[in-house]
N, C-alpha and C positions, 0 to 999 in steps of 0.2 A: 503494500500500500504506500511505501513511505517514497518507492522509487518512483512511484503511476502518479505521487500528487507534484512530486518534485518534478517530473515531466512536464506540468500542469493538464495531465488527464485526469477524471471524473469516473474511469469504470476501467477495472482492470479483467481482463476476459481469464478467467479461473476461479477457483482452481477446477482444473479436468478430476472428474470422479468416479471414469470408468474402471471396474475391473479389469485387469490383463488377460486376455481371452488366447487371442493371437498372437505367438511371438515376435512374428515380424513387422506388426502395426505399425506403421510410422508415426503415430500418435502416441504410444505408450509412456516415453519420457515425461507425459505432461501431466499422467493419472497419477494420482498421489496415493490410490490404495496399492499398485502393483497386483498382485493377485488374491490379496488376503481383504475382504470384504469387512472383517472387524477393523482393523485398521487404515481402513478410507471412512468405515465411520466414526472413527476418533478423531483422526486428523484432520479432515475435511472441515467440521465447523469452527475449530483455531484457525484455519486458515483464512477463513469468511471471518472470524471475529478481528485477526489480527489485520488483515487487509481494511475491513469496515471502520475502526479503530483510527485511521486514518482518513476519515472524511471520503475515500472509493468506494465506489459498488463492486462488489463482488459478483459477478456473472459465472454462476458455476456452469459447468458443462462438463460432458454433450448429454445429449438424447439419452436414454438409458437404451442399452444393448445396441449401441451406435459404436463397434470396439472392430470395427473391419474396414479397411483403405480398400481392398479390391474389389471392385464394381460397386462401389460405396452408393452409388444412386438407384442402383439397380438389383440391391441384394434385399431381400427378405429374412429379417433373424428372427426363425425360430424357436421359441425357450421356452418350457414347459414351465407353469405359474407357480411351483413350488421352486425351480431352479430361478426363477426371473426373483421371486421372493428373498430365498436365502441366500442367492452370491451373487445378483447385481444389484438390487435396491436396497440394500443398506447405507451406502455413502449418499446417495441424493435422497435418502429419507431422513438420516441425521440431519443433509444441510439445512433440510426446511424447519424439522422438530427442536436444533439446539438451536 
């Protein structure tokens, strides 16, 4: 936050809260949970506080089950509601709950 306001930007686009699905995402660097879905929902809402904290929005992202670069426009994800439940919506459920 303190770098986005020192810019004089208003919204910093993060933090990414996807699970690590696929190794070769070209996105992955930006997910802050990595693969472990308790810990994107611990550190996800520090990140929003401490970003926030500093006068930014926090823009979390992406989409949920949005974790695939190849045919990104054109792919349909799959996930069955008990797996879409317990290992991708934990970190964008904490953002909004904490």
């Amino acid at each position: 936050g303190e770098e986005f306001r020192a810019k004089g930007a208003n919204v910093q686009l993060g933090p990414g809260m996807n699970v690590a699905r696929v190794a070769n995402n070209g996105r992955n660097f930006e997910y802050m949970s990595g693969e472990d879905p308790y810990l994107g929902s611990v550190m996800v809402p520090a990140a929003i506080e401490g970003i926030q904290s500093q006068g930014i929005i926090a823009n979390a992202k992406h989409f949920i089950n949005n974790n695939q670069e190849t045919n990104r426009y054109g792919d349909n994800a799959v996930v069955d509601e008990r797996t879409m439940m317990e290992i991708y919506m934990p970190p964008f459920e904490s953002a909004v709950k904490n």
